[in-house]
N, C-alpha and C positions, 0 to 999 in steps of 0.2 A: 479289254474292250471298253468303250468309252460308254458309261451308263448317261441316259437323261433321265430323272425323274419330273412325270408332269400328273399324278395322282394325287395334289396336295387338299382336296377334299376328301379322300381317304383316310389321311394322316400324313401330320409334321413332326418332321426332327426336331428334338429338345433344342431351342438355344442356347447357347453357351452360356450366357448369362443366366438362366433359368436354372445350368443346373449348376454353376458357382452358387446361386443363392439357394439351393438345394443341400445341397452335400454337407453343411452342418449337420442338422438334422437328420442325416444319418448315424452320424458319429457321437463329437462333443454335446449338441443338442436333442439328445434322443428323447428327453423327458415327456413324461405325458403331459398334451397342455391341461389336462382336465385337474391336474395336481396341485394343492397352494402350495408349494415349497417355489424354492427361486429355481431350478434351476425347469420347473413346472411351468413357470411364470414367464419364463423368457421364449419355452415354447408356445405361449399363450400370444405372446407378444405377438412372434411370429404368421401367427394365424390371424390375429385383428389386423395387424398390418396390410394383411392379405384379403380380406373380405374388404379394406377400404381401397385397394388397389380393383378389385372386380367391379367395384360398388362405382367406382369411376370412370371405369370403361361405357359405364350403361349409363349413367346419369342418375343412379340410386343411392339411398342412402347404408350405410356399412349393414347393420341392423337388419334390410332387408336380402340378405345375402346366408344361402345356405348353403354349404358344400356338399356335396353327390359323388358317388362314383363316376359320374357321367352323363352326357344328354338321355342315355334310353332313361338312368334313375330320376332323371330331372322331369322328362315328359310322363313318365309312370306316377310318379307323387304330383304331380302336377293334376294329370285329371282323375286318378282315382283318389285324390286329397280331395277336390272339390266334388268330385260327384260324390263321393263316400260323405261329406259334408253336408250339401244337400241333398241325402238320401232324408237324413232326419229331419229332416223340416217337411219334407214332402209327405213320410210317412206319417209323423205327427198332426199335417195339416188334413181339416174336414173338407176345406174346395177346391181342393187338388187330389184326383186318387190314381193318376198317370206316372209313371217312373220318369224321373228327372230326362232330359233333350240334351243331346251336343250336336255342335256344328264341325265340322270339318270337311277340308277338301280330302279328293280324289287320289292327290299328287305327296301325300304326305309320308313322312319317311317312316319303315315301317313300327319306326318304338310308338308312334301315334299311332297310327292304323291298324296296330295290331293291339294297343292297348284297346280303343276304340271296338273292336269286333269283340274281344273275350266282353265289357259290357254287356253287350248287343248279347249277347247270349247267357246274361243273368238278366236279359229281359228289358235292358233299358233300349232307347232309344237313338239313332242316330243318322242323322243327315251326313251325307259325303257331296259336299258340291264340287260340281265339272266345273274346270278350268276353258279357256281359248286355247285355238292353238301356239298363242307365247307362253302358257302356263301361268296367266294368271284370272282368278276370280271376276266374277261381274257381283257389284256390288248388291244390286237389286238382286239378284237371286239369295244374298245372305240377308238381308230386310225379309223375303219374303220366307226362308226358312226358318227366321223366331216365331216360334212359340209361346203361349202362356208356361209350357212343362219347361221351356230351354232354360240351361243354370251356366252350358260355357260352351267358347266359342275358341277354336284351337285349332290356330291357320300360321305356318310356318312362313317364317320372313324370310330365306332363302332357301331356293330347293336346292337340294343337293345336287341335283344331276344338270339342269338347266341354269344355274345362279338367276334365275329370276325371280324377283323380289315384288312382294304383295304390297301394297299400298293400305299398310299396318296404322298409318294415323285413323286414313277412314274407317275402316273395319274397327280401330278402336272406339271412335265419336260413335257409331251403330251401338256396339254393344253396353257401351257407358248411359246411354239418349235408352238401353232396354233392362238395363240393371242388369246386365250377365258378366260372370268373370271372363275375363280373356287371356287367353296364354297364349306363347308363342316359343313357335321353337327357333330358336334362333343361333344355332351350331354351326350354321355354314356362314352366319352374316356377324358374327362375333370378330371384332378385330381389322373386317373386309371394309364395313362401311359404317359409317357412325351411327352410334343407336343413342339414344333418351327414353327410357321408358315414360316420361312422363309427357312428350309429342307426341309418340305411339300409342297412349294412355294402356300398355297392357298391365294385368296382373301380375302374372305368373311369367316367366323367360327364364329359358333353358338353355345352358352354356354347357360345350366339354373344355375341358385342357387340349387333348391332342387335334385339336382341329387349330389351336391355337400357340404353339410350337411348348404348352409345357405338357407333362408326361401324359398317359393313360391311365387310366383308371381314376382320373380325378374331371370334377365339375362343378358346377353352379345352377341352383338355382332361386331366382330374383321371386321373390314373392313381396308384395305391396302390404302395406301395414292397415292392418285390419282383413285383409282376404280371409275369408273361413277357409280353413285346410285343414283336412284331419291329416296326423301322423299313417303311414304307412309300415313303420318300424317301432318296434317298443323293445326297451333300455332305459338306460339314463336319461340324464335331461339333457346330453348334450345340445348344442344349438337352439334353444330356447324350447326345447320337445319336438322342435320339427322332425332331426334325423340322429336318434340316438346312437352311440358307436364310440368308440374312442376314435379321436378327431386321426388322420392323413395326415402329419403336420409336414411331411417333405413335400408330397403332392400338391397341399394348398400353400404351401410357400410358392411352389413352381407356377404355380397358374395365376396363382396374385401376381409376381414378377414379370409373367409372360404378359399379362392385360395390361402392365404397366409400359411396356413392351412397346404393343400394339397403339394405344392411346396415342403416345407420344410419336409414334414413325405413320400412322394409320392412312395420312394425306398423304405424306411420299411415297408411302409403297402402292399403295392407289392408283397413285399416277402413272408409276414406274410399271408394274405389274398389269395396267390394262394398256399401256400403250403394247407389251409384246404379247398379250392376249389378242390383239387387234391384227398384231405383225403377223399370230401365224394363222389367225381365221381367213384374213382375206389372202393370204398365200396358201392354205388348203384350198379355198374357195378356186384361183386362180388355176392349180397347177392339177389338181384333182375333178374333171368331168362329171358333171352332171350331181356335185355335192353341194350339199345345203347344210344351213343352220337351222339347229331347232332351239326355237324360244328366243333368236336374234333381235325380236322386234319390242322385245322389253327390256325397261331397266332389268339389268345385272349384275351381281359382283363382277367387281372388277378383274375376276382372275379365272374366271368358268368361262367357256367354250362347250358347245354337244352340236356334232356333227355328224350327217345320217351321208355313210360311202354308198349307194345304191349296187346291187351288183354283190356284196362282199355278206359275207358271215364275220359279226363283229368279234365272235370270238377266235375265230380262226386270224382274223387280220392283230387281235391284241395277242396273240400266242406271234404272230412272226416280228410286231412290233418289239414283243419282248426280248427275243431271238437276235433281233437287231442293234438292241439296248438301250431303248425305249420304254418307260412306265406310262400307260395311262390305264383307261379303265372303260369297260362298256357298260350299260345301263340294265344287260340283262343279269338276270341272279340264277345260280342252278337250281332245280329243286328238284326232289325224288327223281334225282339221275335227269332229267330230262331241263333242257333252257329255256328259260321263259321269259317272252318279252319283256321291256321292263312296263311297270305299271303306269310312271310318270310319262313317257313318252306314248302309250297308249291313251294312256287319259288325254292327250294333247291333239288329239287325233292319227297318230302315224299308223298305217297297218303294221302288225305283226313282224312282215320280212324288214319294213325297212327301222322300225324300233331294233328286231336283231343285229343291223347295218350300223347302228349311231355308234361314235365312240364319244367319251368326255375325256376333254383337255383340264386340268384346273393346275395354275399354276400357283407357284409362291412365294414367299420373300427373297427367296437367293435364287431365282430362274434367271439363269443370262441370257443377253441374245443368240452368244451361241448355243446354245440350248434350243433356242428356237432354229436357228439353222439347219440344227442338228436334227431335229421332228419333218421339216421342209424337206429334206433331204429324203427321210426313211418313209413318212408314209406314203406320199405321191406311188413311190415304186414299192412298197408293198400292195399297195390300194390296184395299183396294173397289171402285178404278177397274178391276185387272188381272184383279180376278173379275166383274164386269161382263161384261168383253171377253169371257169365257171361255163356251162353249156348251157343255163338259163339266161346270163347275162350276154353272152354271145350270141345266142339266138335275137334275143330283144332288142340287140346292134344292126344287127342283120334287118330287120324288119321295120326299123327307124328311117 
């Protein structure tokens, strides 16, 4: 059977070249880089090499480069580093006797959200701002949710489910013009579209590997020199105390490789990758009745696609998608046995049935057109079959 895959915000296959510069480091190179001996030293090598390879994908300096297991470890240290930070100053200070403030949106994926709530429930404080329905922020509503208590402000540069993207420079001029740290998660826009931390003025920026075709289990994260951050791990002094552990050295070889990767191809595949993101939206649009785009009307990466089938069960249509040999992915998550809309397309405004109805497209470096042909093909007439079936959608035809 002929498979397509179009879940590349889910996860990317290792490139070749990733893990050629990999596979020492299994082997001949296994030494610990933390070791002074040579053969110590050349895993050392390996890994500064690699922090300057990350450190240029973003516009930062080497130095400001930590490696993670990953976005959830990178958005976890990130705001319990700074609120754990500014816990002590708050609780040391006499004109302040309110638990530190964050800001975040509604739309946020859940290593934030869920970080963000266990707080909330050792008492601290936290805003969740509501998005439009393109999925992104009104600026005035983050002005008017600082606080004298607020210490950080942790608004994601592309959603995962919508690829649309926050307009990170402003939100940073805000928080910089109110002395708060700013983090960002920035997992889905790593690679997609060009980043600078120092445009976007944020602090703190959270990178995985496997969103960025090097392995799993490995990531970054960009902390600005001078940010207070307490450590969340204690050990060695690996990385300057941030994240103590005997260093990944094949993982952060892969991931240095892979941003170097990205940097260098990031405009061509841009190009490439949103002209057939465009081929098959406006051919779903076209061939598929009564379907819409959600979050269409904002900047996006260039390779996301989320589009609401009215009429269908999104999971029932990615189970024949599947069937058919097609990967994509819907927006809803199971939980205690039962489906639950997704949150990001709720918060956008869609009701419930038709947030169950959206599927996400997100394609990736090696999508071909026929690839795209090949989705033009299957879901049109999966999308007809599943409304067929349906006696709520038939009724509602009927009645049109």
């Amino acid at each position: 059977m002929n498979r397509v895959y179009l879940d590349f915000n889910a996860t990317t296959p290792v490139e070749p070249a990733v893990l050629d510069a990999m596979l020492p480091y299994f082997s001949a190179e296994f030494a610990n880089a933390a070791s002074i001996h040579t053969p110590g030293q050349r895993a050392r090598a390996g890994v500064e090499t690699a922090r300057e390879q990350v450190a240029a994908l973003i516009g930062a300096r080497p130095q400001e480069i930590v490696f993670t297991s990953g976005g959830t470890e990178s958005d976890n240290h990130a705001i319990f580093g700074v609120v754990s930070s500014s816990f002590t100053f708050f609780t040391s200070s006499t004109s302040l006797t309110s638990h530190p403030h964050i800001i975040t949106t509604a739309i946020e994926h859940e290593a934030v959200l869920n970080t963000c709530q266990a707080l909330e429930k050792q008492g601290l404080c936290v805003t969740y701002l509501p998005t439009n329905r393109e999925g992104q922020i009104d600026i005035e509503d983050l002005r008017r949710a600082i606080r004298k208590e607020t210490v950080l402000v942790t608004i994601m540069h592309a959603n995962n489910e919508l690829g649309t993207v926050q307009p990170l420079d402003e939100i940073g001029r805000i928080a910089a013009e109110a002395d708060l740290h700013f983090h960002t998660d920035a997992v889905q826009s790593a690679g997609k579209i060009p980043i600078d931390v120092n445009v976007l003025g944020v602090d703190l920026l959270s990178i995985s590997g496997h969103k960025l075709y090097a392995p799993k289990g490995i990531g970054a994260l960009y902390v600005r020199g001078g940010t207070r951050l307490r450590q969340l791990l204690y050990g060695g002094h690996h990385q300057r105390g941030f994240r103590p552990g005997t260093e990944n050295v094949a993982g952060i070889v892969g991931l240095g490789k892979a941003a170097e990767i990205a940097r260098k191809s990031l405009a061509e595949d841009a190009q490439r990758v949103s002209t057939l993101r465009d081929k098959l939206q406006q051919g779903l649009l076209h061939r598929v009745p009564q379907s819409r785009v959600n979050g269409g009307g904002a900047k996006r990466t260039p390779n996301t696609t989320n589009l609401v089938f009215p009429g269908v069960e999104g999971e029932a249509l990615l189970i024949a998608l599947d069937l058919k040999g097609l990967a994509c992915s819907t927006g809803a998550a199971c939980s205690s046995g039962a489906v639950e809309p997704s949150h990001v397309l709720t918060a956008i405004g869609l009701p419930p049935e038709e947030a169950r109805a959206s599927l996400r497209f997100s394609l990736g470096r090696h999508t071909t057109s026929a690839d795209i042909d090949f989705a033009l093909n299957v879901v049109p007439a999966a999308v007809a079959q599943l409304r067929e079936l349906s006696p709520t959608y038939q009724k509602a035809v009927a009645h049109e």
